[in-house]
N, CA, C and O of each residue as an XYZ file, in Angstrom:
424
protein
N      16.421      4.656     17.866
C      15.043      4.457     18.284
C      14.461      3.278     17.502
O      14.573      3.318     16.277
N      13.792      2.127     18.130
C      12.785      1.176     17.375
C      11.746      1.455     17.608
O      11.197      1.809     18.652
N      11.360      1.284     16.474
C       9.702      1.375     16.753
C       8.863      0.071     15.976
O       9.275     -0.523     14.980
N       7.770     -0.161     16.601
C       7.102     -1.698     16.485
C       5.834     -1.363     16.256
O       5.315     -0.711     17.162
N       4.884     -1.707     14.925
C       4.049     -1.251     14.904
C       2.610     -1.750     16.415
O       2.678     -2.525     17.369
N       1.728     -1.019     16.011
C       0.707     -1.755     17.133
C      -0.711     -2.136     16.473
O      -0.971     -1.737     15.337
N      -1.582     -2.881     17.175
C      -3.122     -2.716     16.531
C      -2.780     -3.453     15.273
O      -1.881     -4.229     14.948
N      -3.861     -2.908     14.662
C      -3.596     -2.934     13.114
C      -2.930     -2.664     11.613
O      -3.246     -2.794     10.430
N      -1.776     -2.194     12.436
C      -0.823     -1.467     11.958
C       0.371     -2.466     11.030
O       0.563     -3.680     10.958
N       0.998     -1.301     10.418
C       2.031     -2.004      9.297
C       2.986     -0.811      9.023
O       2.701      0.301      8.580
N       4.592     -1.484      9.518
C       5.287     -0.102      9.337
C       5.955     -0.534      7.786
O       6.140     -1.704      7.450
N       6.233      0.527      7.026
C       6.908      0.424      5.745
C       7.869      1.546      5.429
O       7.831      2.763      5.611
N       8.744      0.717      4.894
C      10.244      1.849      4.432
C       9.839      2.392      2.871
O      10.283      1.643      2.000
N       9.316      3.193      2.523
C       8.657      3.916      1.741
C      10.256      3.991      0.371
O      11.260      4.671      0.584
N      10.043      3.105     -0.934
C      11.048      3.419     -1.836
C      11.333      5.131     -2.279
O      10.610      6.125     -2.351
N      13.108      4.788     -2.575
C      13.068      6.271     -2.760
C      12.640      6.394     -4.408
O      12.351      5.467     -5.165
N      12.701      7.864     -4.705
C      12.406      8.359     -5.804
C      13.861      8.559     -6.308
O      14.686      9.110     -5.579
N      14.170      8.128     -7.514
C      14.990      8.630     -8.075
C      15.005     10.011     -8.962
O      14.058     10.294     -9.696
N      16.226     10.887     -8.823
C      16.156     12.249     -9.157
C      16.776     12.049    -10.800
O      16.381     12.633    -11.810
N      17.708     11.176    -10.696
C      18.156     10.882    -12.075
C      17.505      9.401    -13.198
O      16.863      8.472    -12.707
N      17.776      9.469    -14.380
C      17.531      8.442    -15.137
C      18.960      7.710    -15.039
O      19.786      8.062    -14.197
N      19.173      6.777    -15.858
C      20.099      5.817    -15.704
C      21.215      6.466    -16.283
O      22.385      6.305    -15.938
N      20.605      7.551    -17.597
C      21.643      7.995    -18.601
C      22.401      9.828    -18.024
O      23.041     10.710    -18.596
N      21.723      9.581    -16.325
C      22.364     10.743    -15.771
C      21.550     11.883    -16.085
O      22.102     12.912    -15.696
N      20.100     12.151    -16.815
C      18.726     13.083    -16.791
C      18.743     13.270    -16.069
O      18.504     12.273    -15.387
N      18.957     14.370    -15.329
C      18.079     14.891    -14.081
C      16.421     15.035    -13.931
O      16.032     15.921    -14.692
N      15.662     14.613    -13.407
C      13.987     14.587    -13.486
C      13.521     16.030    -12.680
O      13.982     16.253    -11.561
N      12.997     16.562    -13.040
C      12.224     17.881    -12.370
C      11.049     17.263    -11.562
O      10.170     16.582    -12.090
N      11.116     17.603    -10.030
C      11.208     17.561     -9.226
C       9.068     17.591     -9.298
O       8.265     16.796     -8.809
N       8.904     18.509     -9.889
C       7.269     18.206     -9.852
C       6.752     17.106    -11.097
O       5.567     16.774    -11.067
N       7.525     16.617    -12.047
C       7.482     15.261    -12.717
C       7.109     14.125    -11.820
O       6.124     13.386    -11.811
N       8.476     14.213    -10.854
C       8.078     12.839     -9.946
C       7.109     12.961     -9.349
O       6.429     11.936     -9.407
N       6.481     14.088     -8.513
C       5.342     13.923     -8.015
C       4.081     13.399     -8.570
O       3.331     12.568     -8.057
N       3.933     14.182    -10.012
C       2.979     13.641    -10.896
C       3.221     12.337    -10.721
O       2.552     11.741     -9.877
N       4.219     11.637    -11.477
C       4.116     10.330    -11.518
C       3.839      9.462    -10.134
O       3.746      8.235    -10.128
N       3.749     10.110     -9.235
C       3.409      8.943     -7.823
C       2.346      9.788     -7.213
O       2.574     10.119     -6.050
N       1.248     10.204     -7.735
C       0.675     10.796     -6.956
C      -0.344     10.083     -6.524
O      -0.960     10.534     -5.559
N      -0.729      8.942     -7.057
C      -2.011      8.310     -6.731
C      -1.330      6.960     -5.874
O      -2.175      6.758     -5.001
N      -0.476      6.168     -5.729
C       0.094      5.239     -4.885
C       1.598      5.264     -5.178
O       2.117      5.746     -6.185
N       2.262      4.637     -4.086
C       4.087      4.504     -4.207
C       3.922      2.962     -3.762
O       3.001      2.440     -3.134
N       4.761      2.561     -4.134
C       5.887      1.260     -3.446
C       7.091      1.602     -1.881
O       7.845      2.448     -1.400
N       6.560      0.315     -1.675
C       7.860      0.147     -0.269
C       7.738     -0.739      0.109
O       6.831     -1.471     -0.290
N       8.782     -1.178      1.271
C       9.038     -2.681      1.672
C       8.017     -2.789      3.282
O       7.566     -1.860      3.951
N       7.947     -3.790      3.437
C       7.106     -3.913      4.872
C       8.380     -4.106      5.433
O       9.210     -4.804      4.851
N       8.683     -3.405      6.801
C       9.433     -3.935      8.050
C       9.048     -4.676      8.976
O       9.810     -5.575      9.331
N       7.658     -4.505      9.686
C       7.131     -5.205     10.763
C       5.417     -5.229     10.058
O       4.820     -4.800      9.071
N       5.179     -5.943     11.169
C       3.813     -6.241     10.828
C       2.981     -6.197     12.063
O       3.416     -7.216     12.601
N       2.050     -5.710     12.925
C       1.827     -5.152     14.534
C       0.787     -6.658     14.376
O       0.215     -7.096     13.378
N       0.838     -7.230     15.897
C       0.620     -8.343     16.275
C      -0.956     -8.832     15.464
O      -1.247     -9.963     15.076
N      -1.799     -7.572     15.377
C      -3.428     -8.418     14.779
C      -3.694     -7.328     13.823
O      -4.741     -6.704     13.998
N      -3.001     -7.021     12.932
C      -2.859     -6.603     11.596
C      -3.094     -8.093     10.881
O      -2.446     -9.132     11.006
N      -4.499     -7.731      9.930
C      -4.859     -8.782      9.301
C      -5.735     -9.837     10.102
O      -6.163    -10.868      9.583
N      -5.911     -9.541     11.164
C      -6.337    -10.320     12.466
C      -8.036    -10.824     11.897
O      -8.451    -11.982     11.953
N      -8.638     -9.912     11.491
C      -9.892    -10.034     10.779
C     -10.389    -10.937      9.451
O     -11.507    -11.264      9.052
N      -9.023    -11.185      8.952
C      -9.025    -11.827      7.318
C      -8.736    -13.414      7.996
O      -8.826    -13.817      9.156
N      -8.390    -14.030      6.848
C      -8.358    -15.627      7.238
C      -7.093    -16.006      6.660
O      -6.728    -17.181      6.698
N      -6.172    -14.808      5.957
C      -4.945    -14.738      5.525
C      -4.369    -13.793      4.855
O      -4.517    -13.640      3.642
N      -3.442    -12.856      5.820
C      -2.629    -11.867      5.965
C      -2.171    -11.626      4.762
O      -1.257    -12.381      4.433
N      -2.492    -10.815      3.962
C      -1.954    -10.283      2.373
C      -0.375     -9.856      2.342
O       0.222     -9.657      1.284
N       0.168     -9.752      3.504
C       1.397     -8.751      3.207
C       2.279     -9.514      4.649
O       1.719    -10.051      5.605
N       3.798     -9.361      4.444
C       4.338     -9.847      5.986
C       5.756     -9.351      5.387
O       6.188     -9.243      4.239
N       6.229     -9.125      6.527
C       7.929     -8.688      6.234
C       8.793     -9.132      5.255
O       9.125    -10.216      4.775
N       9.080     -7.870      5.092
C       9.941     -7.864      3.566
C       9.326     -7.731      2.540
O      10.005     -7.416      1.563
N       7.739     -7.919      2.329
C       7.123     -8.275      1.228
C       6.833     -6.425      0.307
O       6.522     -5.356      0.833
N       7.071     -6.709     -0.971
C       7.184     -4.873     -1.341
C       5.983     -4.760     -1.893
O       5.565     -5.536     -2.753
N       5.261     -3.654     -1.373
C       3.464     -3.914     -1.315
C       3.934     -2.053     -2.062
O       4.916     -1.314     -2.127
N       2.271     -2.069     -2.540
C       1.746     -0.803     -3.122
C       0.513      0.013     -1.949
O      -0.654     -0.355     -1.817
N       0.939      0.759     -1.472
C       0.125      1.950     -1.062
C      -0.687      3.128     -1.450
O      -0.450      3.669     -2.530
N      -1.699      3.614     -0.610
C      -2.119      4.908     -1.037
C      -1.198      5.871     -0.447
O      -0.900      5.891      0.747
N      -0.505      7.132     -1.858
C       0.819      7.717     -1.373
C       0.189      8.943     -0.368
O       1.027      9.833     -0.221
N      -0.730      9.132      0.157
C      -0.732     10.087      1.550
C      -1.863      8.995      2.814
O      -2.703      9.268      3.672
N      -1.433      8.106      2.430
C      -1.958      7.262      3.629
C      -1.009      7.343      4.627
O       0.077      7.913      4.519
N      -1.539      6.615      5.851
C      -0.434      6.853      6.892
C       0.157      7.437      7.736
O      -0.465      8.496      7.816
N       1.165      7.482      8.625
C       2.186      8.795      9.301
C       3.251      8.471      9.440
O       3.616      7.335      9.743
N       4.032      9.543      9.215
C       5.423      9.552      9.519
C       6.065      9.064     11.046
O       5.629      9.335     12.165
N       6.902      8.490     10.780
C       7.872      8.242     11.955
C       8.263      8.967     12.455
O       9.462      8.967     12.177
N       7.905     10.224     13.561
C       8.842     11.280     14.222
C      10.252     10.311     14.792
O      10.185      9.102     15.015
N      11.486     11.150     14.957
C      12.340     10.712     15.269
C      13.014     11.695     16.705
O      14.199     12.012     16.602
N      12.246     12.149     18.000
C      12.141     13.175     18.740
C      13.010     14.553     19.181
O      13.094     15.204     20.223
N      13.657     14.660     17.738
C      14.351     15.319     17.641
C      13.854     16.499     16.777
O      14.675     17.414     16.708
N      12.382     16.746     15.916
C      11.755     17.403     15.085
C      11.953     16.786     13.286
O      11.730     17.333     12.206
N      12.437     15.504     13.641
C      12.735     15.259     12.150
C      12.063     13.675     12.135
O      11.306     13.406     13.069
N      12.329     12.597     11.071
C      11.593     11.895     10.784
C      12.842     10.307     10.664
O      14.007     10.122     10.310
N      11.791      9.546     11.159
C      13.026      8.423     11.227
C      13.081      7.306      9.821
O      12.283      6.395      9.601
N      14.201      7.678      9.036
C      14.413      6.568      7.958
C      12.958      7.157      6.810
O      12.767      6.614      5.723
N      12.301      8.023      7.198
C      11.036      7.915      6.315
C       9.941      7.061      6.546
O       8.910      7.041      5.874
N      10.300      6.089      7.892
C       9.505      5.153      7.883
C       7.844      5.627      7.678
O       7.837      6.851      7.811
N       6.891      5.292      7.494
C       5.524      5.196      7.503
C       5.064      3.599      8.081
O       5.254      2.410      7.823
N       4.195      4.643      9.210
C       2.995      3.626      9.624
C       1.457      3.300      9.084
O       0.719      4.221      9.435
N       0.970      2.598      8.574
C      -0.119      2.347      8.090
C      -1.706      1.582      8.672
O      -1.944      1.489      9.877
N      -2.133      1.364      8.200
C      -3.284      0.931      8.942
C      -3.328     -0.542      7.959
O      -2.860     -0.192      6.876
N      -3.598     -1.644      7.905
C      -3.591     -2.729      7.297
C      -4.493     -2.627      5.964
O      -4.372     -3.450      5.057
N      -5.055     -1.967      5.932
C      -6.077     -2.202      4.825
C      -5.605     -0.850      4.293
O      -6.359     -0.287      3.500
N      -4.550     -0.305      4.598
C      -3.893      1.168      3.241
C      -3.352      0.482      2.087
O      -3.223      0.932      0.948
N      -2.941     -1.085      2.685
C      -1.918     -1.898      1.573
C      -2.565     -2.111      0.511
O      -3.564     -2.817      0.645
N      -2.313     -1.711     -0.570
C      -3.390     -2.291     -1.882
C      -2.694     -3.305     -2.916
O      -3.255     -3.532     -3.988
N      -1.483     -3.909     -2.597
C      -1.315     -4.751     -3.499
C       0.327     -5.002     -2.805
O       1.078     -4.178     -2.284
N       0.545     -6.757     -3.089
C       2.172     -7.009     -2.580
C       2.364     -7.084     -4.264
O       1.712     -7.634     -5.151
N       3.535     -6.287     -4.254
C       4.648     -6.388     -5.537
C       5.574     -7.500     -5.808
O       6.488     -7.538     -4.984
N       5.627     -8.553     -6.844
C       6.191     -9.479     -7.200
C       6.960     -9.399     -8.163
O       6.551     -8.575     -8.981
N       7.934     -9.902     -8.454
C       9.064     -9.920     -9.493
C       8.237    -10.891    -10.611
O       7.652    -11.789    -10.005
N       8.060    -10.948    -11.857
C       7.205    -11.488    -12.864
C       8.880    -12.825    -13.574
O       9.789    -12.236    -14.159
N       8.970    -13.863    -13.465
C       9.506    -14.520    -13.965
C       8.835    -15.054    -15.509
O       7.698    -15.491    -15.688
N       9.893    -14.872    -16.508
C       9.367    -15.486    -18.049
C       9.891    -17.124    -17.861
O      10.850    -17.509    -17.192
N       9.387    -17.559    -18.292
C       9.978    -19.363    -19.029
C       9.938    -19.457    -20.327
O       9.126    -20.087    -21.005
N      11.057    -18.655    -20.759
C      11.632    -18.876    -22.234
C      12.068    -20.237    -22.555
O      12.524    -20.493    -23.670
């Protein structure tokens, strides 16, 4: 199934949570929630044709890994009773920040 956002819309592949630390910790399961309860990270997939249509320059565009509010949005049904990839659809103005890699010049 594809799906393409519409309107004002913005679909995003929502990052996963990791269950372990690097050193093989397992994390308890209501930890992670705490820690993401107020926004998550994910990547933009599409961007729906007049998303941003109102501004004078589009904050966010494919691929770009933006910060969300973490119960903004809806799930991707996948019409089978389950959910496709996790995707989330958004409304353009749920995006609260594109995520950048910080380069040093040592």
């Amino acid at each position: 199934m594809k799906v393409k956002p519409c309107g004002y819309r913005v679909l995003i592949r929502p990052d996963t949570v990791e269950e372990k630390t690097k050193s093989g910790i397992i994390i308890h399961q209501e930890s992670i929630n705490k820690e993401q309860k107020a926004q998550v990270l994910g990547t933009v997939i599409d961007v729906a044709e007049y998303a941003y249509h109102e501004y004078a320059i589009p904050w966010c565009k494919t691929g770009d890994r933006v910060l969300y509010q973490r119960y903004s949005g809806m799930r991707v049904p996948d019409g089978k009773g389950g959910f496709i990839e996790e995707l989330l659809i958004l409304n353009d103005q749920d995006v609260t920040a594109v995520v950048t890699e910080e380069t040093t010049n040592d």
